[in-house]
N, C-alpha and C positions, 0 to 999 in steps of 0.2 A: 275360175275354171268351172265345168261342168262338173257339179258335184259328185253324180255317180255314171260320168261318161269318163271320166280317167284323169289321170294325175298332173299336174302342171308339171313341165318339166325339172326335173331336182339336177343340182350338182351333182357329180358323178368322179369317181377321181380315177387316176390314170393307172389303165391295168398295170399289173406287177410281169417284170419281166419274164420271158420263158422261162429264165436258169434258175431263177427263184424257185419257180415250176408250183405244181397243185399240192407239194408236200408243206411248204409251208403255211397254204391258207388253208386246209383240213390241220395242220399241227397249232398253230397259232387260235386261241381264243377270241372269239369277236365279241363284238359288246351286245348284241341279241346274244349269245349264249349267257353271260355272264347275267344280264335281266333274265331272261327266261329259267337262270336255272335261283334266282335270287325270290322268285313269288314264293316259293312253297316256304322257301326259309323262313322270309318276310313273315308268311303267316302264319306258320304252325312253330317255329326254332325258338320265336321268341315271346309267345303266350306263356299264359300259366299252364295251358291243356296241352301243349305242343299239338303232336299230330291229334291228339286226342279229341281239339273239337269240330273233327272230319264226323265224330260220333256223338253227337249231341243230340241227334236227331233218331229214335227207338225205332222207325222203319227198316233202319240199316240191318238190323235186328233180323227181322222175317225175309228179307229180299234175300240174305246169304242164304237164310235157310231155306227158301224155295229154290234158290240155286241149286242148291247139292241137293232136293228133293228129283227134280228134273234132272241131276247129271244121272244120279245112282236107281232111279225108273226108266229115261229115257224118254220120256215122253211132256208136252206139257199138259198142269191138272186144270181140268175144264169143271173141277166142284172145289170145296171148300173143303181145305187139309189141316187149318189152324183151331177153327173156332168150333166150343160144341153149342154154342147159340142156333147155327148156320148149317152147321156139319154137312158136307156131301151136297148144298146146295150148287144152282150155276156158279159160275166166278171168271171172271175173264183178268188170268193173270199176263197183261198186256204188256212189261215189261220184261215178259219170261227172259230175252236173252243177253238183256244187263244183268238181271239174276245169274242165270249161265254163269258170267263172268265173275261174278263176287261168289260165287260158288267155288267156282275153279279155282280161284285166288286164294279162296280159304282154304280149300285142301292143298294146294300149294304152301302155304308159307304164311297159313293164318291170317291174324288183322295185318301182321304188318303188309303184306301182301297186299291187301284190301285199301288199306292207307296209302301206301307207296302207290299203286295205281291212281286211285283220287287225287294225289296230287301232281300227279303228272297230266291228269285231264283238266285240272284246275290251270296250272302255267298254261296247256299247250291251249287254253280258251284264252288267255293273257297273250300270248307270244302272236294268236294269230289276230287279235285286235291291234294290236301295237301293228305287226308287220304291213296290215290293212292299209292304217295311218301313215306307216311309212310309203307305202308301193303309191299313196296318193301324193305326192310331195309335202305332206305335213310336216313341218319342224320340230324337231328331238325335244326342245323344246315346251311344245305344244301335245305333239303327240304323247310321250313320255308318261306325264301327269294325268292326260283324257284314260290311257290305258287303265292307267293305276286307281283312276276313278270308278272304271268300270268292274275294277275286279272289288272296291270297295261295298259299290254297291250289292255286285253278287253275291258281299259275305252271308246274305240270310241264304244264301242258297249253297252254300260250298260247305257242303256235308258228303260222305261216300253214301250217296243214293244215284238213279239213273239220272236224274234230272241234268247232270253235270254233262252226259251227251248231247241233249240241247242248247248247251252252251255254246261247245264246241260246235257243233253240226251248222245250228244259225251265223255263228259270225262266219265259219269259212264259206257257208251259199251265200250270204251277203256280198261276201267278198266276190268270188267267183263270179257272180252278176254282175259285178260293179267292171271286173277285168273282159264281161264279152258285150257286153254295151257300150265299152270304149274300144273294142277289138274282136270282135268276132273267134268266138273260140270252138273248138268242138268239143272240148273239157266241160264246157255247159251242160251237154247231156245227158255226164255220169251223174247229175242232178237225180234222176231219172231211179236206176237201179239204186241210188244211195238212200233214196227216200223209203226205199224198201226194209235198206237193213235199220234206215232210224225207225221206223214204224213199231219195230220188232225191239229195239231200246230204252223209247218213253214216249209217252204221249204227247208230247211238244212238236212231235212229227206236223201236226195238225195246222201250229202256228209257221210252220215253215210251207205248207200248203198255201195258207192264207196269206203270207208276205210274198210268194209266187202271181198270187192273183190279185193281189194292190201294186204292185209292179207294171202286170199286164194293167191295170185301168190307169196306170198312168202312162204308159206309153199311150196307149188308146187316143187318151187326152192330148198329150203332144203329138202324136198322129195327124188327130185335127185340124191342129195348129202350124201342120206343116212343119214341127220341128225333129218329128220321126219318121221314119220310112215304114210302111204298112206290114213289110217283112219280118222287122222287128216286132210289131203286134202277135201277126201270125207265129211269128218262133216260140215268143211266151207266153203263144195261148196253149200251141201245142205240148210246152214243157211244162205248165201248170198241169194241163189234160194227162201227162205219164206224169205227173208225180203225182199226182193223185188218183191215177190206175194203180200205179207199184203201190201204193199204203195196203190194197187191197189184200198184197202178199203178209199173211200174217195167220195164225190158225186158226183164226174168227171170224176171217171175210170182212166180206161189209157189214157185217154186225157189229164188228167192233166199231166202228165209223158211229153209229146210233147210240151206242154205248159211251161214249167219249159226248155227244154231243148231249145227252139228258143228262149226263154228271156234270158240265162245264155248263149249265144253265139251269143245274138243280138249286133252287132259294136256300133249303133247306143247309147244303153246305157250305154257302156260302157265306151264311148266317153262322153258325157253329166253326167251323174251321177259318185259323187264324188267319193263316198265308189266300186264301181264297177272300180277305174282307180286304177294304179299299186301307193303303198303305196310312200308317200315323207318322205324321214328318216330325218325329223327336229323339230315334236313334243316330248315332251317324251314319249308317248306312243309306238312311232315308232322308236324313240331310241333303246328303252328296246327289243321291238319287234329286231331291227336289231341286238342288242346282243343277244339274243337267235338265231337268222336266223346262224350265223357263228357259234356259239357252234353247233348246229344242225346240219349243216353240215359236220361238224370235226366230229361229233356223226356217223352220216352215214359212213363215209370213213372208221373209224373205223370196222362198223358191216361191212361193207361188207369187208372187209379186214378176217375178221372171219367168212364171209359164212354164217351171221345171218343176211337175208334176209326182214321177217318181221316187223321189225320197219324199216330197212335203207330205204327200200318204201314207207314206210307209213310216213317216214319224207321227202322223196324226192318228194311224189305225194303231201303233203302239202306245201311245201315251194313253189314248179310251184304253186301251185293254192295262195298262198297269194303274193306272188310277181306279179303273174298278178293281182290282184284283192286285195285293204286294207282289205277287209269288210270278209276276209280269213285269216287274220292274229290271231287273237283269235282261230281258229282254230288250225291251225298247231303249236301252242305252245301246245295246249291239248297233241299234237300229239308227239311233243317233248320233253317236261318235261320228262317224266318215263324214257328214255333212258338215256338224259343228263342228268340226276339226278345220274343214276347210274353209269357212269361212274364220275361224279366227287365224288361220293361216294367213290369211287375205289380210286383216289387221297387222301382224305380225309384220308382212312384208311392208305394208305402210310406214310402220314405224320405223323399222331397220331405214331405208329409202331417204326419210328425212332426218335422219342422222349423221353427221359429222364421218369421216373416213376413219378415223382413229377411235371412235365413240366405242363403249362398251358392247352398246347393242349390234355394231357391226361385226364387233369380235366374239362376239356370243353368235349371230348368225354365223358367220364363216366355221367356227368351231360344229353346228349343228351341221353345215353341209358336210365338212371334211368325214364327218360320223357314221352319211349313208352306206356307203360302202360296209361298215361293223357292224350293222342292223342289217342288211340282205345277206350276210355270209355267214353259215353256219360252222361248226367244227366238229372234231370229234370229241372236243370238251362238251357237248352237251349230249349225247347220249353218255360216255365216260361218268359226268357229273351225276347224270339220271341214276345210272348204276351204281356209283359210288355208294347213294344212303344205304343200298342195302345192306353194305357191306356186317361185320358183328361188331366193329367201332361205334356204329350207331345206332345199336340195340336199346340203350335208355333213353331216345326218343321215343320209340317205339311203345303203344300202351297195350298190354295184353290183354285189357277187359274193356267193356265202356266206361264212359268217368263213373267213378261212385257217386261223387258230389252231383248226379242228376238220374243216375238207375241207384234201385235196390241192389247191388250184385250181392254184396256179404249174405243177405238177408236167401237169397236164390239160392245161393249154395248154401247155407247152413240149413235150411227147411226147403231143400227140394221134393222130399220124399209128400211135404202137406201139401206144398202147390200143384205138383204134379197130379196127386191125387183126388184131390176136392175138386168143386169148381170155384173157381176164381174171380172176384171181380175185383178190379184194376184199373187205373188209366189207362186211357188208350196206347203211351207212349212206353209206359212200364209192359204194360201186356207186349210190345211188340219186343222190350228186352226179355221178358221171359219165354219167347219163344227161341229167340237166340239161346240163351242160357238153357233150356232145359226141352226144347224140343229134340226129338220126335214126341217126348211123355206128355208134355205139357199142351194143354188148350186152354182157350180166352173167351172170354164172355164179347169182348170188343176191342180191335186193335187199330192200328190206323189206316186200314183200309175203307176210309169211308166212302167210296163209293161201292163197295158191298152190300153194307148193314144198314143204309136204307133207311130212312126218316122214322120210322114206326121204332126200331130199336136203336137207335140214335138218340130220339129224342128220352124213351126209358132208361136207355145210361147217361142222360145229364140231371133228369130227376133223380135216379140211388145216387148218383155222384154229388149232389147238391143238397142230399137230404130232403126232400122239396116231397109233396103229398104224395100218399100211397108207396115211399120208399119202402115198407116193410113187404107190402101185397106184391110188389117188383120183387125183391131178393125171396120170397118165397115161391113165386109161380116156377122162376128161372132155376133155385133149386141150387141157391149158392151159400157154399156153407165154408168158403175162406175168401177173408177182404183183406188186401194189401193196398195202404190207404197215402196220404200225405196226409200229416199230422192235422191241418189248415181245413182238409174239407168240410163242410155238413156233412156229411154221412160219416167220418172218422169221430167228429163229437158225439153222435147220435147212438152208433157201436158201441163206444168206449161203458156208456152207461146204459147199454141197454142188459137186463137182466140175463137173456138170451144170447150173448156173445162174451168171450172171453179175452181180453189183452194178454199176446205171445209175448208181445214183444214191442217197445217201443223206443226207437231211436233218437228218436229228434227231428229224424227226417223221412220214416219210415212207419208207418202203423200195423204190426200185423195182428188181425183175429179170426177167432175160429167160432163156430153154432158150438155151444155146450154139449158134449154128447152128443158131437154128429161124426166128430173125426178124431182118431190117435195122434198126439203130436210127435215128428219125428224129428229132431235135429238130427244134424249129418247130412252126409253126401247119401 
């Protein structure tokens, strides 16, 4: 089959009589509900952290709080509200209305609220890869496990942050291209105004631009070749052309456009930030990820051996971009699934074909067709189910703080009255729970906003952070007279015995100190 011109035809099984009627297939359970509502289980029900390590990641931290910053002002802030390094400087908070949302959540019904949401963006980025797989003729099979790969490898990304919108957003444009290139839809369009609202939810908007216009250069190419019609070029030049007007919808203009593109080819964070260096294949995430990278690429050799241009770009512009970059890797599986899918589907059918009538693999095929049907049909078990976690049965899932075993929390609340009032220095990750925990009071020398703060004090918080030369001429210009430390760093050994700093308090996993004579200490709330 054409890879991303449509599905080979599937087995299809015989509708259900009238008298049965619509009540039993909305009453009845399909087995896409029953997967779809099994991801979040999967990931969260049966960890150590349950839902908890949606929050592992200290961004989560500042994002809520710019939320409810912007619900309870109204407006969004075009300077800097967190840091007194910065204070009042430009800021371009680009996700303001994924914030919005984790705002609202929280004053709603708290993290769990915040949780409960993430995870329903987490499946329904699962549900719509799988249904991808399925709507192509792939085998339950085949597709089943490709899904479950993909959401393996998302695990470095499946945190309650915005990013989780580009998840979703990317595989359903995928998808949707995939259903008007094999059918001409007017649903294409709403491409169009949707690129407007992702603009306005995460920066990923961009990569979704960019797979619009490796699409149009491969039509282009099969243009050429006579395997496309010129109209179809013209369609997706014009849809790349409005989806990259609508980004412009945003409170920054095309400014933001410029701003996105000096931070995604700044050296400087690319070098420093983890998820921004090229991926290390020694987690499993990055395992799985590196077995899809080599299917993918056998994939592409493939198309293009066939002059089917469109996907073999659309996995070659993805795999440069996650090979440079981890925090790209969840993407270009979106991108690679539907192709590799179908040709191991191709395999697949191979094998079944030259097997015996009675063979296993025959009876595992028939089993997979009889399946489609439970995979296209939803119920009202799955919103039912969605609803269900919240119910107060499943309140000890639910975590009320970030994990301790990776924030300070005890240490936040017992000495909020010192952090609040000093200045602070901190990891980036810690700084972005202490504004959770103690903003509006509390401000950060440096959190993880680094496309902010800018190489010049970037680079000055990895020398105080590393102990490394002029550490003391740093904590004095900046005028920082409390460090909350990991016990491991340079600069916590360096404190610990410097005549000039005093140990509050030492955890094991926490370091707190103060300048001698610079601040009152205050436990308590």
């Amino acid at each position: 089959m054409a890879a991303i011109t449509g599905p080979e035809p599937i087995a299809r099984s015989k509708p259900a009589a009238v008298g049965q009627g619509r009540l039993a297939r909305w009453l009845a359970p399909s087995l896409f509900d029953l997967i779809f509502l099994s991801v979040p289980a999967w990931l969260f029900l049966a960890g150590g952290l349950g839902f908890g390590s949606l929050l592992l990641d200290g961004d989560t931290g500042w994002h809520i709080r710019l939320g409810e910053w912007i619900l309870d002002n109204g407006r969004v802030p075009r300077a800097d509200i967190f840091s007194f390094t910065k204070a009042g400087e430009p800021w371009f908070a680009w996700e303001w209305l994924a914030n919005v949302i984790l705002g609202a959540l929280m004053k709603a019904g708290g993290l769990k609220a915040v949780l409960w949401w993430s995870a329903l963006l987490i499946a329904l980025f699962a549900g719509i890869v799988l249904r991808h797989l399925i709507w192509r003729g792939v085998n339950l099979f085949i597709a089943l496990p490709l899904a479950m790969l993909a959401v393996g490898v998302a695990t470095i990304h499946l945190l309650a942050r915005p990013h989780l919108y580009t998840l979703v957003l990317l595989a359903a444009l995928l998808w949707l291209v995939a259903r008007d290139l094999d059918r001409p839809t007017p649903w294409v369009w709403m491409v169009i105004p949707s690129m407007a609202l992702w603009t306005n939810l995460h920066g990923g908007w961009a990569g979704g631009v960019a797979s619009l216009a490796v699409i149009t250069a491969g039509l282009t190419l099969e243009a050429l070749l006579g395997r496309r019609s010129r109209a179809q070029v013209v369609r997706y030049a014009l849809l790349t052309a409005g989806a990259l007007s609508a980004s412009v919808a945003n409170p920054y203009g095309i400014a933001l456009h410029g701003h996105i593109y000096h931070y995604l080819r700044d050296g400087w964070i690319r070098d420093a930030v983890h998820e921004f260096q090229s991926p290390s294949f020694r987690g499993e995430s990055m395992l799985q990820f590196e077995a899809l990278l080599l299917g993918g690429l056998l994939t592409a050799g493939l198309l293009l051996r066939r002059r089917r241009f469109v996907e073999a770009l659309l996995i070659l512009f993805w795999a440069h971009q996650a090979l440079g970059s981890a925090r790209h890797a969840p993407l270009f599986v979106i991108a690679v699934l539907p192709p590799l899918a179908s040709q191991l589907n191709g395999l697949w059918s191979h094998w079944v074909r030259s097997g015996r009538q009675n063979s296993v693999r025959r009876i595992l095929d028939s089993v997979a067709q009889d399946s489609v049907p439970a995979l296209r049909r939803c119920s009202l078990w799955l919103p039912a189910g969605a609803l269900a976690i919240l119910l107060p049965a499943f309140n000890h899932v639910w975590p009320a703080d970030f994990p301790e075993q990776r924030f300070p929390v005890q240490l936040a609340r017992e000495y909020r009255s010192l952090l609040t009032g000093g200045r602070v220095f901190t990891n980036d990750d810690w700084a972005d729970y202490l504004l959770f925990a103690n903003y509006p009071e509390q401000r950060v020398f440096f959190d993880g906003r680094s496309d902010f703060y800018g190489e010049r004090l970037g680079r000055e918080y990895l020398r105080m952070m590393n102990g490394s030369s002029a550490w003391r001429d740093l904590l004095d210009r900046h005028r920082i007279d409390v460090a909350l430390l990991e016990p491991g760093t340079g600069l916590a050994s360096l404190l610990k015995v410097s005549p000039d700093w005093e140990l509050i308090r030492d955890t094991g996993r926490e370091v707190l100190l103060v300048r001698r004579n610079e601040a009152k200490i205050q436990a308590g709330p």
